[in-house]
C-alpha positions in Angstrom: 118.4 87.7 104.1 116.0 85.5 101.9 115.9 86.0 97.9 112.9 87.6 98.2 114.2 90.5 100.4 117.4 90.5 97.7 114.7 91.0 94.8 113.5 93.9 96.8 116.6 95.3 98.3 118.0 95.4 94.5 115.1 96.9 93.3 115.2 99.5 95.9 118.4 101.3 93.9 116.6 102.2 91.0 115.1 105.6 91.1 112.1 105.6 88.8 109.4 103.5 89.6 109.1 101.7 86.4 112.6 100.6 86.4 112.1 99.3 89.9 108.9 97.2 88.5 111.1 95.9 85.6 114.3 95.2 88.1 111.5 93.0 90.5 109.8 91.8 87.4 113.2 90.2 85.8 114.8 89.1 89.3 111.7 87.3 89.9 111.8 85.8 86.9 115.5 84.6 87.6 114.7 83.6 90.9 112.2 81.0 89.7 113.9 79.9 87.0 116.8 78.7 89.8 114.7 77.5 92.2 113.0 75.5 89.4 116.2 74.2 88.1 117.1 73.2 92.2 114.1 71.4 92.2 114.4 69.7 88.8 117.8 68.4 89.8 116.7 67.8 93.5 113.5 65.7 92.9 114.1 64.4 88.9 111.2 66.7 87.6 110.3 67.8 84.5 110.4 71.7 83.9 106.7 72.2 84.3 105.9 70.0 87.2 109.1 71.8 89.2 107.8 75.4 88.7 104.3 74.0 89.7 105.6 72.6 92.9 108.3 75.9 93.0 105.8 78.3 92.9 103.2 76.5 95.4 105.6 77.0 98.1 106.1 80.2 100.8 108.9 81.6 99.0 108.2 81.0 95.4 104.5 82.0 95.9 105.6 85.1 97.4 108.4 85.7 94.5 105.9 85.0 91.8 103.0 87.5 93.5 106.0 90.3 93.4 106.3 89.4 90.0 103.1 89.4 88.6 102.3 92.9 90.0 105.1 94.3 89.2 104.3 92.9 85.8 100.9 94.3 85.8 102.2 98.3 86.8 104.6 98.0 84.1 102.0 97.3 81.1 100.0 100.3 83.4 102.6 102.6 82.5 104.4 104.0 79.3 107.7 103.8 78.3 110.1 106.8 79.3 113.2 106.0 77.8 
């Protein structure tokens, strides 16, 4: 199993919708921030040019389109704590 079915998998156990938006949201957020730090330590990059090259490839182009629409449905919908 990849990260990206992990992301999904996790957010699978929430039982609203919007929780499961925030749970992909914040797991993709951690996701890329590790893979950028791999990459910074891997290939001596700076912050900026690692998430560039992270999120340009399969995975974290993939991760970051999760993200973002997850991200987008959240703002969609109000708060219900």
């Amino acid at each position: 199993m990849n990260t990206l079915e992990q992301m999904i998998a996790k957010a699978e156990k929430e039982t609203s919708l919007r929780k499961r938006a925030i749970s992909l949201r914040d797991e993709g957020d951690a996701l890329l921030e590790t893979m950028t730090q791999d990459k910074m330590a891997a290939d001596g990059l700076n912050h900026l040019d690692a998430y560039d090259a992270v999120v340009k490839s399969d995975l974290g182009g993939a991760i970051l389109r999760h993200r973002e629409e997850a991200s987008r449905f959240i703002e969609s919908q109000p708060a219900q704590d």
